[in-house]
KOLBA-888612 format. One record per atom (N, C-alpha, C): residue in three letters; x, y, z. Coordinates in steps of 0.001 Angstrom, whole numbers, plus 500000, padded with zeros to 6 digits. Atoms other than C-alpha are relative to their C-alpha. Example, Ala and Ser with C-alpha at 12.3 -4.5 7.8 and 13.67 -1.06 7.14 Angstrom:
KOLBA-888612
ALA500890498810500000;ALA512300495500507800;ALA500900501200500000;SER499180498810499940;SER513670498940507140;SER499230501090500730;
***
This chain:
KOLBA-888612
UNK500396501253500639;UNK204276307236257417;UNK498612499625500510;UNK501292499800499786;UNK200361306595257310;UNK499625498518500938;UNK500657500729499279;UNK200531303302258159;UNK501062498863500764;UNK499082500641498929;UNK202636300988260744;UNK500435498683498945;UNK499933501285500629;UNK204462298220258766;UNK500658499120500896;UNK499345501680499192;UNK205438294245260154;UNK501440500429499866;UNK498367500332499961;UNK209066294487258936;UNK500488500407501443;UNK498941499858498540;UNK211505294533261978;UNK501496500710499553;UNK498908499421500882;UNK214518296422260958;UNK501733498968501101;UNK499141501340499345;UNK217627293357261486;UNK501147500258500672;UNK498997499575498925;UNK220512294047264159;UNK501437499963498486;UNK499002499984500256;UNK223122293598261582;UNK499737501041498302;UNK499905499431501191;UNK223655295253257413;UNK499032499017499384;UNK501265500343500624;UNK220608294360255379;UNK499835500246498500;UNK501078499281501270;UNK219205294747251749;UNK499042499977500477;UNK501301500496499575;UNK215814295195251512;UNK499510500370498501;UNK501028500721501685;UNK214213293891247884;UNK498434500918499894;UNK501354499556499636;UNK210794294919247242;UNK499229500584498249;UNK501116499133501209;UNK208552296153244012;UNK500084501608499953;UNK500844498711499881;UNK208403299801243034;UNK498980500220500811;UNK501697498922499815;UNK206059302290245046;UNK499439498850501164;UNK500434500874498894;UNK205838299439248326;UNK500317500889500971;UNK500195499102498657;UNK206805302016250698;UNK502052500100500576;UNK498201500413499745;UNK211058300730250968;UNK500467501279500716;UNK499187498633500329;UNK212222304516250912;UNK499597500497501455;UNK500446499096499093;UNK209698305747253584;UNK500203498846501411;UNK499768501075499074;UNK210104302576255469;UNK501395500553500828;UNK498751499560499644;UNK213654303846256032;UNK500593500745500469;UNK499855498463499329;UNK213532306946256669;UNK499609500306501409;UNK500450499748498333;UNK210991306457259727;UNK500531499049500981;UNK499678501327499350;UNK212000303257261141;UNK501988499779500194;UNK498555500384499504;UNK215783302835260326;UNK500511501174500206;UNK499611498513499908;UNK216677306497260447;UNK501157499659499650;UNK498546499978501143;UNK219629306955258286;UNK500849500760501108;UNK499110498629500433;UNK222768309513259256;UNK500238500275498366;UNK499443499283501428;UNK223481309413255731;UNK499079499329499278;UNK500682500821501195;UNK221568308519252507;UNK500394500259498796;UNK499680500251501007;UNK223141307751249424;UNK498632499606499184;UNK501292500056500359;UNK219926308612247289;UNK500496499575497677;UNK499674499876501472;UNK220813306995243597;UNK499286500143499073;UNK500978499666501675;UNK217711308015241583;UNK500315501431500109;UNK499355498556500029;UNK219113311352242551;UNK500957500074498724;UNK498998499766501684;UNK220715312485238790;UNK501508500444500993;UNK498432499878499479;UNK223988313964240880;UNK500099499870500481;UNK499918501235499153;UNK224214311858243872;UNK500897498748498856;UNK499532500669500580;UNK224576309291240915;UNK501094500257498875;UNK499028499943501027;UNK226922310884238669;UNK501493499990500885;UNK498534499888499766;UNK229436311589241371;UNK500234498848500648;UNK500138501086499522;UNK229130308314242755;UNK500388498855499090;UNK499503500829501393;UNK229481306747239097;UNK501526500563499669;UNK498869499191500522;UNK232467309407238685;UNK500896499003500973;UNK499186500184499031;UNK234330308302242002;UNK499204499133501242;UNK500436500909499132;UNK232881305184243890;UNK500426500147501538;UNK499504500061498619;UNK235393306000246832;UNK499658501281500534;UNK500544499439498875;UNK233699308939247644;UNK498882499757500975;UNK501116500933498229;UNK230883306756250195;UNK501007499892500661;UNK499473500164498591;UNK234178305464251936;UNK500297501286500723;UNK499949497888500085;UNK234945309814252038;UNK499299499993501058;UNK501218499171499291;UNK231747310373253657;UNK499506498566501035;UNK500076501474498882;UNK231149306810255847;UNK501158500231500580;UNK499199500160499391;UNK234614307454257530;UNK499795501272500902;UNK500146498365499302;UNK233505311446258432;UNK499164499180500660;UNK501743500147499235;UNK230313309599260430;UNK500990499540501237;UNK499971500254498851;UNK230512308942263969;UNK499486498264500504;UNK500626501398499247;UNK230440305225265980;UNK498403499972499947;UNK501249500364499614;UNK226933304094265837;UNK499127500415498524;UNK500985499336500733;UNK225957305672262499;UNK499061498679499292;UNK500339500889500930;UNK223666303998259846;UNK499744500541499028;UNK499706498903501332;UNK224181304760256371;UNK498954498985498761;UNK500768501146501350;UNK221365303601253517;UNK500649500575498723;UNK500163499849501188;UNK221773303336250005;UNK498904499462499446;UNK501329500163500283;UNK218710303797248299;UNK500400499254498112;UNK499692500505501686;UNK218327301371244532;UNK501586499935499612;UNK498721500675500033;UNK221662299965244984;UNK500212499195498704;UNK499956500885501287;UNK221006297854241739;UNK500573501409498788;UNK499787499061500707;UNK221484301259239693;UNK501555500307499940;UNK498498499885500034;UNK225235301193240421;UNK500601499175500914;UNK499550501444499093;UNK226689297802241850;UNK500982500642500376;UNK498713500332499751;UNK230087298487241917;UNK500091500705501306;UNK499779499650497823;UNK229424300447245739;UNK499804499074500313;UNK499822501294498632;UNK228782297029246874;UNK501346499850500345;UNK498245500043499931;UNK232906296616246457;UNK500137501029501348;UNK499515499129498903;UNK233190299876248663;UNK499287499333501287;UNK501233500041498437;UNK230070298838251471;UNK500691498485500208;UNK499426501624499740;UNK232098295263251465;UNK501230500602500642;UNK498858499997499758;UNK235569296524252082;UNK499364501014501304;UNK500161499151498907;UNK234007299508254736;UNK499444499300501024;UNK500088501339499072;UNK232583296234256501;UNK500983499649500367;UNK499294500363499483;UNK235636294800257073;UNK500681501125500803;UNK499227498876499726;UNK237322298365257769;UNK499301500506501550;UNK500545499451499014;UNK234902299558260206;UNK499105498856501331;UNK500171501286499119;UNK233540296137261561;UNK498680500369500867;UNK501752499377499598;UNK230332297277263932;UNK499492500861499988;UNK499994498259499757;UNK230690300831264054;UNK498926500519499354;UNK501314499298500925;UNK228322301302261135;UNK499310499005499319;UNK500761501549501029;UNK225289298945259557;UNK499721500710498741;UNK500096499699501842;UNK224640299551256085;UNK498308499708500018;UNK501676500370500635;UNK220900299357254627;UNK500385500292498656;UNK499823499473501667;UNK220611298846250483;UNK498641499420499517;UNK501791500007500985;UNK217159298968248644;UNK500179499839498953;UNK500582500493501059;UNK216169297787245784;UNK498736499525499307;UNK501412500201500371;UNK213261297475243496;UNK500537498946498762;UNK499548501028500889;UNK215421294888241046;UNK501296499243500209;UNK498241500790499585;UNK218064292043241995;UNK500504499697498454;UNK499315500724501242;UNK218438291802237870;UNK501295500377499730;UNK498556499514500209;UNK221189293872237633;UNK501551499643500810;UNK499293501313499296;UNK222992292318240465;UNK500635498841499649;UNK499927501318500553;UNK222935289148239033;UNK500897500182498833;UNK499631499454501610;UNK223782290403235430;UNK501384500262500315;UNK498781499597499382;UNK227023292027236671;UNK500890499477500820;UNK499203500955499077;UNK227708289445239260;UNK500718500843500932;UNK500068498728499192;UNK227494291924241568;UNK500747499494501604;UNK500144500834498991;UNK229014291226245212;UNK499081500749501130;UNK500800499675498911;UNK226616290771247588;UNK500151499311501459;UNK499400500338498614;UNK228900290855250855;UNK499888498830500871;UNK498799501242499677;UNK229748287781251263;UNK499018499155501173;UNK500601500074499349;UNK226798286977253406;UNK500189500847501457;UNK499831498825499137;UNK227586289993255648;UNK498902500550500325;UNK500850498877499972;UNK224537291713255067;UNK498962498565499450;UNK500871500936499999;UNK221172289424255619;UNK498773500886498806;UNK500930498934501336;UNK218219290389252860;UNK498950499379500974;UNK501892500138500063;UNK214386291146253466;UNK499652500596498667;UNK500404499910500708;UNK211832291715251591;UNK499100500863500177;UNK501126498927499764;UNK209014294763251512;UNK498927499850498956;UNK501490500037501064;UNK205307293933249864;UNK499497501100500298;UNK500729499093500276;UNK202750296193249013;UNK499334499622501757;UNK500411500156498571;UNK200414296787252686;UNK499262498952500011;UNK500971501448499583;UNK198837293493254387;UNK498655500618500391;UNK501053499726499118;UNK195532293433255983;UNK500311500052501562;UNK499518499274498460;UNK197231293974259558;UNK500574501476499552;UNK499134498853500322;UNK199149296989257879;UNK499300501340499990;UNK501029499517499998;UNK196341298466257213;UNK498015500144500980;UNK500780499971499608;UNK194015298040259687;UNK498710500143500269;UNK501085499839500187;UNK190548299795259908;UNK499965500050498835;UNK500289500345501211;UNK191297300651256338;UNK500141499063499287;UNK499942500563501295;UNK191311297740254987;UNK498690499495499363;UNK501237500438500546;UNK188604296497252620;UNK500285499537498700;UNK498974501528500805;UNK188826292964250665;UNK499519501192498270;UNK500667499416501759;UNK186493295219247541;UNK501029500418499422;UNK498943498519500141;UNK188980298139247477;UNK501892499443499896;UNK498888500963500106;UNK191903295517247870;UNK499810499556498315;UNK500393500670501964;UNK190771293703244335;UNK499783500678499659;UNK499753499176500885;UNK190391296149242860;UNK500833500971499262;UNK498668499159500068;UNK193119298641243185;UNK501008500090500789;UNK498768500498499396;UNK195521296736245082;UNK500188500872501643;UNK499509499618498416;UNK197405297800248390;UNK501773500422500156;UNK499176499332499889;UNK200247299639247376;UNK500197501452500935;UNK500495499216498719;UNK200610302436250081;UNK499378501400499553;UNK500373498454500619;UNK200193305682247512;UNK497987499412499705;UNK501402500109500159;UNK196802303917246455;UNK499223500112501206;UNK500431500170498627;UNK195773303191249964;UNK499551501656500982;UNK500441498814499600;UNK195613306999250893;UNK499685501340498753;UNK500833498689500685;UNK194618308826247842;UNK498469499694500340;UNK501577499385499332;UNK191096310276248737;UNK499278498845498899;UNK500893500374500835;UNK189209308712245771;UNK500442498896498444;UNK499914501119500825;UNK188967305839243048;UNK500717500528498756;UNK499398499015500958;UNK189640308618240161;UNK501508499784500240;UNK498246499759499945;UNK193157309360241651;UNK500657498515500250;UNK499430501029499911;UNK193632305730242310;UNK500262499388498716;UNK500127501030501200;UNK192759304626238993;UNK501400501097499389;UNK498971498786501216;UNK195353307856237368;UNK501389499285500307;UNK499297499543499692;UNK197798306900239979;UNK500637498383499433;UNK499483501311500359;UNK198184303093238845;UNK500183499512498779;UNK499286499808501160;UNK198035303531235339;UNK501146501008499690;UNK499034498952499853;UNK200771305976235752;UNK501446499023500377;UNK499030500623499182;UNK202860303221238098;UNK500294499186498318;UNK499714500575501011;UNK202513300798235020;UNK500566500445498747;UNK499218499514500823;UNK203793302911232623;UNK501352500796500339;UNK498999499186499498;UNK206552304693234569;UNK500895498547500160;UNK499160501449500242;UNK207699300493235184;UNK500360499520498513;UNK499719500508501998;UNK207414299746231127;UNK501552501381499616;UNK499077498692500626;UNK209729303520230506;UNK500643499948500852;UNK499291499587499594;UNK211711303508233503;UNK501070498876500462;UNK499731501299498612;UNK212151299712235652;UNK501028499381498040;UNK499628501120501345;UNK212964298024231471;UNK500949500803499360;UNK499309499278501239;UNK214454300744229461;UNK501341500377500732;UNK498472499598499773;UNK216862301738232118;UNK500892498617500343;UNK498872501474500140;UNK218427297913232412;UNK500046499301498972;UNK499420500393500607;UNK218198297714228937;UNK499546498410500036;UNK499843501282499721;UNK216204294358229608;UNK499198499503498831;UNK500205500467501404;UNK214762294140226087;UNK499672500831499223;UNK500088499103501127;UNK214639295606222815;UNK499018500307499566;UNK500877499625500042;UNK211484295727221884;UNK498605500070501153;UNK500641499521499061;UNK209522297398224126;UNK498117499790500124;UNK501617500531500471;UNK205862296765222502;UNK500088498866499943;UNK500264501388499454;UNK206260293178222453;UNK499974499765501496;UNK500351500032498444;UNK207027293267226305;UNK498749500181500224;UNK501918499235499334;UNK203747295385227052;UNK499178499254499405;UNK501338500803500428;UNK201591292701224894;UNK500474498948501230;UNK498619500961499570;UNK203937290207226684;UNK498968500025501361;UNK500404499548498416;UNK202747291908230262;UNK498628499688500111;UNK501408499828499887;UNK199105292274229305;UNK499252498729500084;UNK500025501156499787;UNK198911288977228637;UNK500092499003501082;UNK499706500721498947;UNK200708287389231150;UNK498711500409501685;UNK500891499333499009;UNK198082289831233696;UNK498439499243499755;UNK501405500438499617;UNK194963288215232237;UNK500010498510500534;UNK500210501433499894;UNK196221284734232887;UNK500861499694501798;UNK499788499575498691;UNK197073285993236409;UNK499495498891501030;UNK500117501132499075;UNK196816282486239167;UNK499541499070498796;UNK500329501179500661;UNK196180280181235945;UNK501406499339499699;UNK498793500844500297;UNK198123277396234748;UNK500837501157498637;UNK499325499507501189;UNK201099278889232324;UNK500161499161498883;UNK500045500639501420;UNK200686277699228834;UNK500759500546499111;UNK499036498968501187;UNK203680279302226867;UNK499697499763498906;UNK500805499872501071;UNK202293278263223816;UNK498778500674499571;UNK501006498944500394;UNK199328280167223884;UNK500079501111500496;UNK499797498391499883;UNK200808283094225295;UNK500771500595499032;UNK499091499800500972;UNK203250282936222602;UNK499206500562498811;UNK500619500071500673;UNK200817282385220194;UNK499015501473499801;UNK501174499096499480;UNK197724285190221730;UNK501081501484499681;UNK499719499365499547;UNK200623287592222592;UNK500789500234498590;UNK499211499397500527;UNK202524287386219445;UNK501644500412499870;UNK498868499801499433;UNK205452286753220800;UNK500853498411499971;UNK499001501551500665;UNK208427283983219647;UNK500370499307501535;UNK499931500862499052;UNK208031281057222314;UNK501648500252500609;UNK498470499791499201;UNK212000281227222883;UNK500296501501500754;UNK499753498153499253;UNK211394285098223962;UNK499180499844501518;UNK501345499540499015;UNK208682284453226975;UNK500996499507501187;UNK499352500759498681;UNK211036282154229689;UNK500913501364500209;UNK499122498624499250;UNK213438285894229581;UNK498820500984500329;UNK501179498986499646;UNK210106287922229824;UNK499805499895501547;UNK500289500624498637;UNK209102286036232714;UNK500813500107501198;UNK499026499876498859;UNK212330286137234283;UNK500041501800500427;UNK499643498007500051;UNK212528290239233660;UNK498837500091501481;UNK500884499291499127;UNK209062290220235599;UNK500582499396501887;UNK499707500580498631;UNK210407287640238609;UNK500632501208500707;UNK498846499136499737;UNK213623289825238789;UNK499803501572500609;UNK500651498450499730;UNK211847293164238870;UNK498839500250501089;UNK501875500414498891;UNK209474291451242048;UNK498839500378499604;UNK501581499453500070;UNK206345292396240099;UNK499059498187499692;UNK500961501502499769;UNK205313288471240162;UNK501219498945500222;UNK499413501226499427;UNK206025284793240961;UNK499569499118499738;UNK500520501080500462;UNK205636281360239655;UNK499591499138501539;UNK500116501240499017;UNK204072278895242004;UNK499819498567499622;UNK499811501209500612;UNK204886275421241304;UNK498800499131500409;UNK501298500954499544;UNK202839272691241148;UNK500779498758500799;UNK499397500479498658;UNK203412270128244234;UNK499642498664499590;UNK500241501252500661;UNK203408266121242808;UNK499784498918501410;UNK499733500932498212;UNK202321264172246146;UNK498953498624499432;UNK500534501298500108;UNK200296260943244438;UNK500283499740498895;UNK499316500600500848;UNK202285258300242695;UNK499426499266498953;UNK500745500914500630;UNK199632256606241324;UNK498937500612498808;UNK501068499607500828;UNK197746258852239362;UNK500681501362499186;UNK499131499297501084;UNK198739261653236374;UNK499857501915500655;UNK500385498465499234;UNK199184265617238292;UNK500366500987499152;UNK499871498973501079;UNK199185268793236857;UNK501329500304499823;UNK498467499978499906;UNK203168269645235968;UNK500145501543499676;UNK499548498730500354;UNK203105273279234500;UNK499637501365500912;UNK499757499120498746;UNK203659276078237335;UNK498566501165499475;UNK501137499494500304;UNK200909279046237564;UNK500775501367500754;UNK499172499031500009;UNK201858282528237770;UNK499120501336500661;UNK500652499075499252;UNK200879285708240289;UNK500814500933500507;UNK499239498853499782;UNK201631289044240029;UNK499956500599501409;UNK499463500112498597;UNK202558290595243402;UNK498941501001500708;UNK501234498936499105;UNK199261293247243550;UNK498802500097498787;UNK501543500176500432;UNK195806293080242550;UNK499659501132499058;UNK500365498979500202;UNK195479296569241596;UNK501400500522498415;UNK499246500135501411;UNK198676296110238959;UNK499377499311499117;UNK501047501201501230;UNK196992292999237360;UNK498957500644499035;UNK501119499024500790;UNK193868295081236599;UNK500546501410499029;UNK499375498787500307;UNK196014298141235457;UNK500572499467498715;UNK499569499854500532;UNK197600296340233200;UNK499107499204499243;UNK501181500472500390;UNK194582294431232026;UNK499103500796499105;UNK500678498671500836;UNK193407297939231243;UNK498360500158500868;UNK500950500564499792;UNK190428296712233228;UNK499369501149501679;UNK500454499026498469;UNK190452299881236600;UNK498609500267499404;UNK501371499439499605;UNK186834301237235390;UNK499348498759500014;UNK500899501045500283;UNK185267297736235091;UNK499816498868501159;UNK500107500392498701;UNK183673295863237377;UNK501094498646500227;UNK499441501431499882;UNK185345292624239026;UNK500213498550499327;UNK500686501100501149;UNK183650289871237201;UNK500372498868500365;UNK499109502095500417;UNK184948286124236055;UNK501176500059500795;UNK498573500003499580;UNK188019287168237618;UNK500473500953501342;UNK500138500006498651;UNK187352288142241408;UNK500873498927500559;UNK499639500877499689;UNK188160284718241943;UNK501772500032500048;UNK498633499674500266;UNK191892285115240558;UNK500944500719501139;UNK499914498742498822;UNK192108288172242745;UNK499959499827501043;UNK500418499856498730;UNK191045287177245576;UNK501361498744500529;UNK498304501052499142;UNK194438284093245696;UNK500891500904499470;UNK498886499608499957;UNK196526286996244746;UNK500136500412500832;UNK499610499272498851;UNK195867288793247561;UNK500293499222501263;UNK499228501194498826;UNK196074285210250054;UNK501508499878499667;UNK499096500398499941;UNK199070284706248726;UNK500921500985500143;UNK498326498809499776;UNK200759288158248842;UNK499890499849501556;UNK499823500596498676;UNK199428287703252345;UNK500624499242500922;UNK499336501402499863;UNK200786284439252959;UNK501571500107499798;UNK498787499367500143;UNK204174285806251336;UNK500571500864501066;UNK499511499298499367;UNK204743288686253201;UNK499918500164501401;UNK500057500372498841;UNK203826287070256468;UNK501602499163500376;UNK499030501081499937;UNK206282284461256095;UNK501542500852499841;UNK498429499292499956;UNK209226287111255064;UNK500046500895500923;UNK499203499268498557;UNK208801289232257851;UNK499854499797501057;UNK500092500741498936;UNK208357286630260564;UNK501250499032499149;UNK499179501065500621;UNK211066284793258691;UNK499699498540500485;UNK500577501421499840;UNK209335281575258767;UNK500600499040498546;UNK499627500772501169;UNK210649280254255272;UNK498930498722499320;UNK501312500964500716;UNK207438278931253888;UNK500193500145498454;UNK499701499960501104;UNK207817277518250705;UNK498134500348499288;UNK501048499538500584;UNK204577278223248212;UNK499595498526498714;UNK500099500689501611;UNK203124275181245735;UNK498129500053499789;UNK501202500289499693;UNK199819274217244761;UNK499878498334499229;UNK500388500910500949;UNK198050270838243321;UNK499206499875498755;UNK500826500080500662;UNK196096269637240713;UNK500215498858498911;UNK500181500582500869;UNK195141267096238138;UNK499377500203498923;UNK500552499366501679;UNK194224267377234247;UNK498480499808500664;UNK501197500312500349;UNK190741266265235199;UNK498916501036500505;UNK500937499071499212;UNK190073269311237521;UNK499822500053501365;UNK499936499996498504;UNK190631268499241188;UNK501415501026500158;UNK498920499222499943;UNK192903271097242465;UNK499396500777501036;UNK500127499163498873;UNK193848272844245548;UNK500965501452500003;UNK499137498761500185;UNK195133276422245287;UNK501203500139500194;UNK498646499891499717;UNK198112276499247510;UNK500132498493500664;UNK499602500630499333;UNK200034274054249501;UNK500948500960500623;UNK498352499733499197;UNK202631275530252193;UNK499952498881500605;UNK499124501340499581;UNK205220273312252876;UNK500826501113501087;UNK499529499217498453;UNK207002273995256811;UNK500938498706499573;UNK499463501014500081;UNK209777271233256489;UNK499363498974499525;UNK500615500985500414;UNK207659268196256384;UNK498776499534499913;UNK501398499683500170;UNK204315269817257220;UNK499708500600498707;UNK500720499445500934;UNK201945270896254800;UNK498430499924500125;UNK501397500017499496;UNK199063272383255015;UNK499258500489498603;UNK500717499644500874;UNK196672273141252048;UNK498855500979500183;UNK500986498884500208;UNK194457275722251111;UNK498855500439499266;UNK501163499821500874;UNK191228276389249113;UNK499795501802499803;UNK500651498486500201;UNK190315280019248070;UNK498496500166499250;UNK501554500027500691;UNK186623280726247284;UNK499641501464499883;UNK500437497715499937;UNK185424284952246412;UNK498260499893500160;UNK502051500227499654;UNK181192283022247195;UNK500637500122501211;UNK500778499862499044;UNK179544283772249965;UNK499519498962500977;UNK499601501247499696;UNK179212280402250502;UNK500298498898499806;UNK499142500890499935;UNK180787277651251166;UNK499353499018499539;UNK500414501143500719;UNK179885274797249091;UNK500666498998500209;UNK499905501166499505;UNK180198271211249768;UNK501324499604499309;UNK498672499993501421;UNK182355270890246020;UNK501196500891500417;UNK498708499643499661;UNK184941273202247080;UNK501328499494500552;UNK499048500888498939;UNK186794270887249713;UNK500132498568499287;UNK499647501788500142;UNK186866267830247234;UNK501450500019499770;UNK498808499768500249;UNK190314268757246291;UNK500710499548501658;UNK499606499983498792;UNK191026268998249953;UNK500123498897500890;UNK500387501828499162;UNK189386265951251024;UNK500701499271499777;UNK498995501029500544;UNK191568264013248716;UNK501150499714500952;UNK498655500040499600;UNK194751265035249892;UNK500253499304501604;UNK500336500380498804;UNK193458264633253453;UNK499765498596500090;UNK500239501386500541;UNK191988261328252870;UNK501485498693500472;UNK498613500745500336;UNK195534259940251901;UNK501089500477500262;UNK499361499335499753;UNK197223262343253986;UNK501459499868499375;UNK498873498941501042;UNK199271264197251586;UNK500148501020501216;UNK499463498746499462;UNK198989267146253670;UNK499544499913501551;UNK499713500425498495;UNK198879267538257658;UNK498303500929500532;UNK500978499228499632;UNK195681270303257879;UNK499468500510498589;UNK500294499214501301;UNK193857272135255443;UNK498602501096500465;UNK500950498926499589;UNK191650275501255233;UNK499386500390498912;UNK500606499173501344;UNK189153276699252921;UNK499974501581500331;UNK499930498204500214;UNK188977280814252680;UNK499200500323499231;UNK501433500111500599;UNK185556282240251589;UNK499632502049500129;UNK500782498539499538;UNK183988285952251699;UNK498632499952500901;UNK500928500363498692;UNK181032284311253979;UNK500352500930501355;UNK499807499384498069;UNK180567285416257733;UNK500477498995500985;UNK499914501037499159;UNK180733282181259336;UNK500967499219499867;UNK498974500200499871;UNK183475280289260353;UNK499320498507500314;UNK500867502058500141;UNK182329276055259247;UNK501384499372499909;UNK498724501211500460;UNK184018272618259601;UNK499095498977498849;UNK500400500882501000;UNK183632270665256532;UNK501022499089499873;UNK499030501572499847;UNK185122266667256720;UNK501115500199500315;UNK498489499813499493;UNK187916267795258470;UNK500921501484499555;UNK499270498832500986;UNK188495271108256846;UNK499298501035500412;UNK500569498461499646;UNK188317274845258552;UNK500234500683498700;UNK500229498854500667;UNK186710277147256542;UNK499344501307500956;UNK500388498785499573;UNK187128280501257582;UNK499967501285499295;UNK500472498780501163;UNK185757284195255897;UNK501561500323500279;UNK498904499113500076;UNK188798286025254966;UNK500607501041501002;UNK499168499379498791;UNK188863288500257904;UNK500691499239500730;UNK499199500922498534;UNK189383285840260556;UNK501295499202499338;UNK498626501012500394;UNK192036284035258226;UNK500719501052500182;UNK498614498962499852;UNK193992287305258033;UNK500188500547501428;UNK499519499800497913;UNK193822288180262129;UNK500489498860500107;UNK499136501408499041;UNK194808284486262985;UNK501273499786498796;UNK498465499775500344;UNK197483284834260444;UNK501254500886500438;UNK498733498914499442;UNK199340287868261220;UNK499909500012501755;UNK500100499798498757;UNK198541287120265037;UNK501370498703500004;UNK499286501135499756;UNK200467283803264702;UNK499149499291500114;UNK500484501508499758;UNK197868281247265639;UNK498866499780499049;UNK500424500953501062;UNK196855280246262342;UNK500326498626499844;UNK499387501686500073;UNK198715276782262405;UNK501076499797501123;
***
C-alpha cells in the first residue's frame, strides 16, 4: 500500500462504507489482515454464497480463536448479514468480522440487518493531504482528484484514461447492478448536471428543466448518488431571526477529479470553477478528518438571497466555527464580510478564512491561513 492511511482499524466488528476505487479492499488486506476473505465481486465466491448462505458459518467455525474474517461489498448479498449476526452471538469474541461497502442502498432497500449495533461503522475517503504527504499538490488535487489509483499513475494521460474509465464503470456497474433506475441516459445527463453545479445552491427546477429530467425524478437521483457515497448535501444553517437566509441545501461530490470527469472537462484548464474545487476538497478534508478521529462534526453553511455567505459552518455541540474558502492568492478585505457578520452577533464561536496565499493574516478577528498550514493544523489536531 503506497500510502499510510488515518483510519484506525476498531477493537470490535466493523463495516467500513466508502466510494468505489478509495482504497477499502487494500486498506484491509494490509492493516486488518484477514484469515479469511469472503471476496463477493468474485463471480463464484458469489454464486456459492447466493446458493448456500450457511456456507461462511462452514468456513468461520473451521478458523481458529483470534481469527478475523472480512467480507468484501457486503451490499451485493445482504442476507450474510443474518449468518455474521447469528456467528456473533455463537462465537462471541473469538472472531471480529470486517464488511465493505461501496453502497448502503441496498441495505436499506432490503432492510437489511445491520447487527443490531454489534458491529460499529467507518467510513474510507479518497487520500487527505496528510495521506499523502510529500505528494501532495493542491493543482494535481483539483484537478484529478485524490483517489489512490490516480495518485500513483506516472502521468496526467493515464490519470485522465483512468477516471473516465471509473465514471463509466460507476454508470454500467454501481446503477445497473442495483437496478437503481431505468433509464440509464437520463441518469448520466442527471449526473453531468448535477457535477457542473458542484458546491452551488440546488435549484431542482433548473436542473430539471437544463437536464431534461421530470422534477419528481431528481430527489431519487440524488438519493442514488448520496447512497452510492459519490456526494453530499450540505444544508444551509438559519442562525439570524431577523432577517430572510438562504433555505435550499448545496451539493458536493466526494472528489474533485470525479466532478471534472464527469463534466467531461480532464483536458481543460481549471477556470470559473477552481473556486468550487477548491471547498470540495476542504470539505472532503474536513469530512474525513472528523470520521476517522470520530469527532462527529456536523457540516452546514450560511447565506442570504442578497449574497453574504459563508461556505461552511461546523457545528461541535454548541460550538461553531465558520469558514471562508478563497482559490486567490490573496486575501481580500470582502471575503471576511460574511464572517464578520456572524462574528459581530456571535452566531459562531471562531472563524477561518482558507486562501492559496503564503502568509498566514488576522483580519477583524478572523485567521486566515494558506491551505497547507490549514491542512497540517488540521490533521495534527490543533486546528480548534
Amino acid at each position: 500500500m503506497p500510502y499510510e492511511r488515518s483510519l484506525e482499524v476498531p477493537k470490535q466488528s466493523f463495516f467500513l462504507f466508502g466510494p468505489r476505487a478509495t482504497g477499502k479492499s487494500t486498506w484491509m488486506q494490509a492493516t486488518f489482515r484477514p484469515t479469511l476473505t469472503i471476496d463477493l465481486l468474485r463471480s463464484q465466491t458469489f454464486l456459492e454464497m447466493s446458493a448456500d448462505p450457511s456456507l461462511l458459518q462452514k468456513q468461520v467455525e473451521a478458523l481458529p480463536t483470534g481469527s478475523r474474517v472480512l467480507i468484501d461489498e457486503i451490499q451485493r448479498l445482504p442476507v450474510l448479514l443474518d449468518e455474521v449476526h447469528s456467528l456473533m452471538f455463537e462465537l462471541e469474541d473469538r472472531t471480529q468480522f470486517a464488511l465493505t461497502g461501496s453502497s448502503a442502498r441496498k441495505l436499506r432497500k432490503s432492510h437489511a440487518n445491520l447487527l443490531a449495533g454489534r458491529a460499529v461503522q467507518r467510513r474510507m475517503h479518497a487520500l487527505t493531504s496528510e495521506e499523502l504527504g510529500k505528494d501532495f499538490d493542491i493543482d494535481r488535487v483539483l484537478r484529478y482528484g485524490s483517489l489512490p489509483r490516480t495518485c500513483v499513475l506516472p502521468n496526467d494521460e493515464e490519470r485522465r484514461d483512468y477516471l473516465s474509465s471509473y465514471v463509466d464503470t460507476y454508470l454500467k456497474e454501481e446503477i445497473q447492478q442495483e437496478a437503481a433506475v431505468r433509464n440509464l441516459h437520463s441518469y448520466h445527463r442527471f449526473l453531468k448536471h448535477a457535477a457542473l453545479m458542484n458546491g452551488q445552491i440546488v435549484n431542482l427546477n433548473n436542473v430539471s428543466r437544463e437536464a431534461s429530467v421530470a422534477r419528481s425524478t431528481l430527489d431519487g437521483y440524488f438519493s442514488i448518488v448520496e447512497e452510492t457515497l459519490l456526494g453530499s448535501f450540505v444544508e444551509p444553517l438559519h442562525l439570524r431571526a431577523k432577517i430572510k437566509e438562504v433555505s435550499s441545501p448545496k451539493f458536493y461530490f466526494f472528489d474533485c477529479g470525479v466532478v471534472r470527469a464527469l463534466r467531461n472537462e480532464l483536458r481543460e484548464e481549471l477556470g470559473d470553477g477552481k473556486g468550487y474545487l477548491l471547498e470540495t476538497f476542504v470539505l472532503s478534508e474536513l469530512r474525513a478528518h472528523s470520521n476517522y478521529k470520530q469527532l462527529g462534526w456536523e457540516f452546514y453553511y450560511w447565506g442570504t438571497p442578497s449574497g453574504n455567505e459563508v461556505d461552511f459552518i461546523i457545528a461541535r455541540g454548541k460550538q461553531k466555527i465558520g469558514l471562508e474558502v478563497k482559490s486567490s492568492r490573496i486575501w481580500r478585505n470582502a471575503f471576511s464580510k460574511g464572517l464578520r457578520v456572524l462574528l459581530e452577533e456571535k452566531k459562531i464561536d471562531r472563524a477561518f478564512g482558507i486562501y492559496l496565499g503564503n502568509n498566514r493574516l488576522r483580519d477583524s478577528g478572523i485567521d486566515v491561513l494558506p491551505l497547507a498550514r490549514f491542512c497540517e493544523l488540521l490533521h495534527s489536531g490543533k486546528w480548534v
